[in-house]
N, C-alpha and C positions, 0 to 999 in steps of 0.2 A: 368457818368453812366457806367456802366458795366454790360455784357450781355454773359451768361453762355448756352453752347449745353448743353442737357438734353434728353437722349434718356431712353425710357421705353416701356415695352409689351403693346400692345391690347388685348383684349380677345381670339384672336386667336394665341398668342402668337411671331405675328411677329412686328418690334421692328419699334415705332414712334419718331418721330424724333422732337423738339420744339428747340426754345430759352427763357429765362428769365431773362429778364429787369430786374434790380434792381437800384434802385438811387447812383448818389454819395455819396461820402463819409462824407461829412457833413450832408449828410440829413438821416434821420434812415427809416427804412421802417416802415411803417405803419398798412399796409395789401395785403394781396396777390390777386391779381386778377386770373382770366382765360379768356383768350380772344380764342374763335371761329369763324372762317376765311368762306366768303363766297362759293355758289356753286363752284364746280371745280378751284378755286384759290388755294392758297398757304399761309402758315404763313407770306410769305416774299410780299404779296400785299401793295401796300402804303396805303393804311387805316389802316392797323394790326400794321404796323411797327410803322406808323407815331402814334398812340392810346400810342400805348406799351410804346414807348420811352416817349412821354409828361406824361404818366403817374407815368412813374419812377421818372419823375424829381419833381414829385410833391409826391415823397412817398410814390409808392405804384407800390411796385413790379408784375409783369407780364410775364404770360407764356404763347406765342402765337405758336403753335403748327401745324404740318401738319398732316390730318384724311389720313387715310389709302390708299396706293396706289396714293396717292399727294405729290408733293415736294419732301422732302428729307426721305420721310416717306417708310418704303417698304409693299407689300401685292399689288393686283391687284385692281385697281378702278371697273374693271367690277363685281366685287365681295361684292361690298360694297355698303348698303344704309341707307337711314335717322337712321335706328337703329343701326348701326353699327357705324355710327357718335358720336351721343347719347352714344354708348358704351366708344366711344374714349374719349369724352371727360369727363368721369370717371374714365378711366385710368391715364387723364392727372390729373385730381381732387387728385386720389392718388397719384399720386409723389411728386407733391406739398404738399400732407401731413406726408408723408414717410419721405422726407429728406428735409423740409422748413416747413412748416404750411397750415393747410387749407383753401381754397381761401375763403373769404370772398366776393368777387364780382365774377358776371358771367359777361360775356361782346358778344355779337352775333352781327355777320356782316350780314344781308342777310337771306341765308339759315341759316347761323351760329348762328341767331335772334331763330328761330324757333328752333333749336337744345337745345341751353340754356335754355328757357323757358319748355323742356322736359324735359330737367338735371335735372334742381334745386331741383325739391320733394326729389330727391334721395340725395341727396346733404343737409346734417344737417348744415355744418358749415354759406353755403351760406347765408348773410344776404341781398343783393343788387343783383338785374339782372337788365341787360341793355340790349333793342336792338335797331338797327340803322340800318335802311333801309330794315327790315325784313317782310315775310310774317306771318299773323298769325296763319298758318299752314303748313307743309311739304306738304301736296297736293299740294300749290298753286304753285311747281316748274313743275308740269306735264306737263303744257301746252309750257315747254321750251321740251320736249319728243313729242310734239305730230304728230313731221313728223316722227318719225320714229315709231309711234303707230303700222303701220300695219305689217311693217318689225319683230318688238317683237312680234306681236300675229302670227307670219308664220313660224318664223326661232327661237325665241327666245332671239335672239340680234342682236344687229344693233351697227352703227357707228353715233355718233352726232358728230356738231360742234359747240364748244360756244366760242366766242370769239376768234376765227380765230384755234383754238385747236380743235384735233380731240379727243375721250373719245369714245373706246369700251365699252356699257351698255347691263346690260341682264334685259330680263322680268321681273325678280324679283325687279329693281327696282322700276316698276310701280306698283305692286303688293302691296311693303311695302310703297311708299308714299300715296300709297290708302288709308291705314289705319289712316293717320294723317291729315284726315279731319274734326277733333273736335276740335273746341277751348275750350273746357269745362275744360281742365286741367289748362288753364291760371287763368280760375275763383280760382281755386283752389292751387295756387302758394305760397298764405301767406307771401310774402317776397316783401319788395319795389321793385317799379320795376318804369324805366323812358324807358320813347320811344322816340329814335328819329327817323323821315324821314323829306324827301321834299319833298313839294309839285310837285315839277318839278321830281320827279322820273321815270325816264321809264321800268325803270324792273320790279318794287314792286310799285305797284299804293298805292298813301296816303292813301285810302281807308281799306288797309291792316292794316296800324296803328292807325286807329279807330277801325277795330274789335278785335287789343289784347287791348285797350284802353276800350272799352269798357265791354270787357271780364273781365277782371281784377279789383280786390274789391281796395278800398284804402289801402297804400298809392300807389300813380300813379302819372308818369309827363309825362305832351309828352313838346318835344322841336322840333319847325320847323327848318328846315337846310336852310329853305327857297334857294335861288337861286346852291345849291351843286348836285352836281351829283351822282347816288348811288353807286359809287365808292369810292367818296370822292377823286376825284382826284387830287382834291386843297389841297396845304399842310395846308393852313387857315383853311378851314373846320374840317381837321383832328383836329386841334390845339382847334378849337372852342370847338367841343365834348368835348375832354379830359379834357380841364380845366369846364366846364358849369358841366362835370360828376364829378370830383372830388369835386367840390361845393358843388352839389347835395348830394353827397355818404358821404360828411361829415355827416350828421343828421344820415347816419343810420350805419355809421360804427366808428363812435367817432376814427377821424382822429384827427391828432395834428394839432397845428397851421402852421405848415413847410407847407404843403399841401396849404396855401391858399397865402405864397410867390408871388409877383406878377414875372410873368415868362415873358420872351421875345421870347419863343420859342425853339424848340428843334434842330434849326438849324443855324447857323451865317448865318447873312449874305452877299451875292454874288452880284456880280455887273453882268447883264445880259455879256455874251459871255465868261465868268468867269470858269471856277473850282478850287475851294478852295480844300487842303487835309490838313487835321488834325491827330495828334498823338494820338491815344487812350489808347495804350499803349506802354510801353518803346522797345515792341519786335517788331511785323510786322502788327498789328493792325490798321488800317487808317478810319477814316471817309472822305469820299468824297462827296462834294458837288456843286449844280450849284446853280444859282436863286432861284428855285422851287423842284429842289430834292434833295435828301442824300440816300447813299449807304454804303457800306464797303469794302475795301480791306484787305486783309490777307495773311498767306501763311499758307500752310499744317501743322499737329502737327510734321511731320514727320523734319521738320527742325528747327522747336521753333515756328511753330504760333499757332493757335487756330482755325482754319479753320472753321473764319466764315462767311468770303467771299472771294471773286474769286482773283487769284493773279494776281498781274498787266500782266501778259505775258496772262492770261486769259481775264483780261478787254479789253488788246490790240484786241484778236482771237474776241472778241463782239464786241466791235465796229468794227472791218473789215465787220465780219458777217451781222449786224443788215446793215451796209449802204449796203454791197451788195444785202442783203432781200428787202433791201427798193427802191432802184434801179432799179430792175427786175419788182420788180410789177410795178413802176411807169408808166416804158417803156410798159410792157403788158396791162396797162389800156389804154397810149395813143394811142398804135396801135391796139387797140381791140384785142388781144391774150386772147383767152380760157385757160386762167392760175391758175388753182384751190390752189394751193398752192405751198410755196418755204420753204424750206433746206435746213441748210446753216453747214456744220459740216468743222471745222477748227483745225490743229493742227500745234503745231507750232516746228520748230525742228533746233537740231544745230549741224550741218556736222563738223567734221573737215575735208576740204579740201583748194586748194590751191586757192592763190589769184587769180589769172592767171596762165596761161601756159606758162608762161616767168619768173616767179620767182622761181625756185622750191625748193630751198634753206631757201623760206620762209613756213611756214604753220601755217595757221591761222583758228579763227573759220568764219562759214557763218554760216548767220543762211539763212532757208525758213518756209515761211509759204506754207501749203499744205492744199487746199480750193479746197471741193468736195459739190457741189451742186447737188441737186435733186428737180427737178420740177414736179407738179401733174396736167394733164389737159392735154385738147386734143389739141395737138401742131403737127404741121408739121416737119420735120428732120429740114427744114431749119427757122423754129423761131426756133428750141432747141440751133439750131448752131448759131445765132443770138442773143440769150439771154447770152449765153456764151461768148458769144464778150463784149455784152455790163455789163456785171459781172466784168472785168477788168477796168470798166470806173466810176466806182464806184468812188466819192470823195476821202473818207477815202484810199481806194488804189492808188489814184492819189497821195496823200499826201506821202505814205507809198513811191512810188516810185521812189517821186520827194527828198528824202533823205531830210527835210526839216531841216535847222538851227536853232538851238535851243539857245536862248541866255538868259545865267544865271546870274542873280544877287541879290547883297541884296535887301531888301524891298525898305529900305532908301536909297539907290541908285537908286532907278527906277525915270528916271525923270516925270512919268504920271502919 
């Protein structure tokens, strides 16, 4: 498979950012999808990615996108709501027809459910909408606003947090989710349409996907996800979707036979404590893998990559990061520290200076890493200066600076 940047305007003309799956080179494309990404997520969530890529391999190319002021997208999220979503992913509809073909499927995550089912009228080519794990209406996100209801109606805006993430919102967005309290436009969709949720959902109660289920005239499927999270945080789940949808989208979008290839999955498999890296392409392009995830490595275009993921000297700076993050809290949870949140900004750099002060004859590179943390919460001078202590005690930094021995071989040489 192969997976193309695609950048284009919004309506207010600043500039979205997506990628697009396509299948390998034996398999033809089919049809084009559009996939839409939950509230305050990213294109790059594992349900989007993991959707995207199973669906490519079953033939059917995919543009999974970031809305305004998200990801790699620019414009301010305080600025933007359910209509201006809606708008984006029109934007994203025209490129797709502009410079490939018109999507023939919609696909919604969530919020991203409720977004699609908005689209689609406007949307001639559309033949299939899909959503999974979604409300049946953009109101039903309000009540994820409702602590900060009174700060909007006093000041205007306010600060939330969803999922450990802070999101400056203004009034306005309560104002336009207010308006998308009708399901009556689902009645009025005219295009198949399948719903998935689970029953074990705690964001978006099942309950949701009985009122677009029932809003909506035939043809109609619901599919339980039964025991999945409304994440999909399981790559199974992801896998389940995609294939059970291209099944389905067969009937109404006259897929080829290639589509219904029986698949193993969009990912090899890892042996737990494992990372597998794969070539994807002959330049700087790498799939990385463990057990249960996949990612990508890259490098900039500025040297011959494609930059469309982080380079290894950046994966290094995240993993230092994510363990020092994960560390801090730990230690603040077990000693009761009032510790609202952690920041972890890393760079990494390469001196040239001397070995020592005893060889001067020699000069070599060093590198350092240069790690500045910002912590949020009501902390005393001495847990700030105690967090900071134990920020170097960190695993990943233990490892970093115990110079660990790396031993290389072939495969067929490895005696395990």
């Amino acid at each position: 498979m192969s997976r193309t940047k695609l950048e284009f305007p919004n309506s207010e003309g600043e500039t979205l950012v997506g990628l697009l799956e396509t299948p390998p080179d034996r398999v033809p494309i089919a049809r084009y999808a559009l996939f839409a990404h939950c509230f305050t997520c990213s294109k790059d969530v594992a349900a989007a990615s993991r959707i995207s890529r199973a669906l490519a391999a079953r033939g059917i190319a995919s543009l999974r996108f970031d809305f305004t002021g998200l990801g790699n997208s620019d414009g301010d999220f305080a600025n933007t709501n359910f209509s201006s979503n809606v708008q984006d992913l029109l934007a994203a509809a025209r490129k797709l027809e502009q410079d490939f073909e018109a999507p023939a499927l919609l696909i919604g995550h969530s919020l991203g459910g409720a977004a699609v089912l908005a689209a689609a009228p406007q949307l001639p080519s559309v033949e299939a909408v899909v959503t999974i794990a979604a409300p049946a209406t953009a109101s039903h996100v309000q009540h994820l606003l409702s602590g900060a209801r009174g700060q909007l109606e006093e000041t205007g805006e306010a600060d939330i947090t969803i999922g450990l993430r802070r999101f400056r919102i203004k009034k306005q967005l309560l104002d336009d989710l207010a308006q998308y309290g009708d399901a009556d436009h689902i009645r009025h969709l005219n295009r198949a349409l399948l719903v998935f949720h689970s029953p074990l959902d705690t964001i978006v109660d099942i309950e949701e996907a009985a009122k677009i289920y029932q809003a909506a005239r035939h043809p109609k499927s619901f599919i339980s996800l039964d025991n999945a999270d409304h994440m999909l945080s399981n790559r199974e789940d992801a896998e389940y979707v995609a294939e059970t949808l291209v099944a389905w989208a067969s009937r109404y979008l006259g897929l080829g036979k290639h589509a219904f290839e029986p698949s193993t999955g969009t990912a090899p498999k890892v042996a737990p404590g494992e990372v597998l890296v794969t070539e994807i392409d002959t330049n700087f392009l790498r799939g990385l893998y463990t057990e249960r995830h996949q990612w990508l490595a890259d490098e900039p275009k500025s040297v011959g990559g494609s930059d469309l993921g982080p380079s290894p000297y950046d994966l290094l700076l995240m993993a230092l990061g994510a363990c020092t993050s994960m560390t801090l809290r730990m230690y603040a949870k077990r000693k009761g520290m009032d510790l609202d949140d952690v920041e972890v900004l890393l760079r990494h750099e390469r001196d040239y200076a001397q070995d020592c002060s005893a060889c001067e004859e020699k000069v070599a590179k060093v590198d350092r890493i240069v790690q500045r943390i910002n912590i949020h919460g009501n902390l005393s001078a001495a847990e700030r200066r105690r967090l900071l202590e134990i920020a170097e005690r960190c695993p990943v930094h233990r490892t970093l600076d115990a110079m660990p021995r790396i031993d290389t071989s072939y495969l067929e040489e490895d005696p395990s």
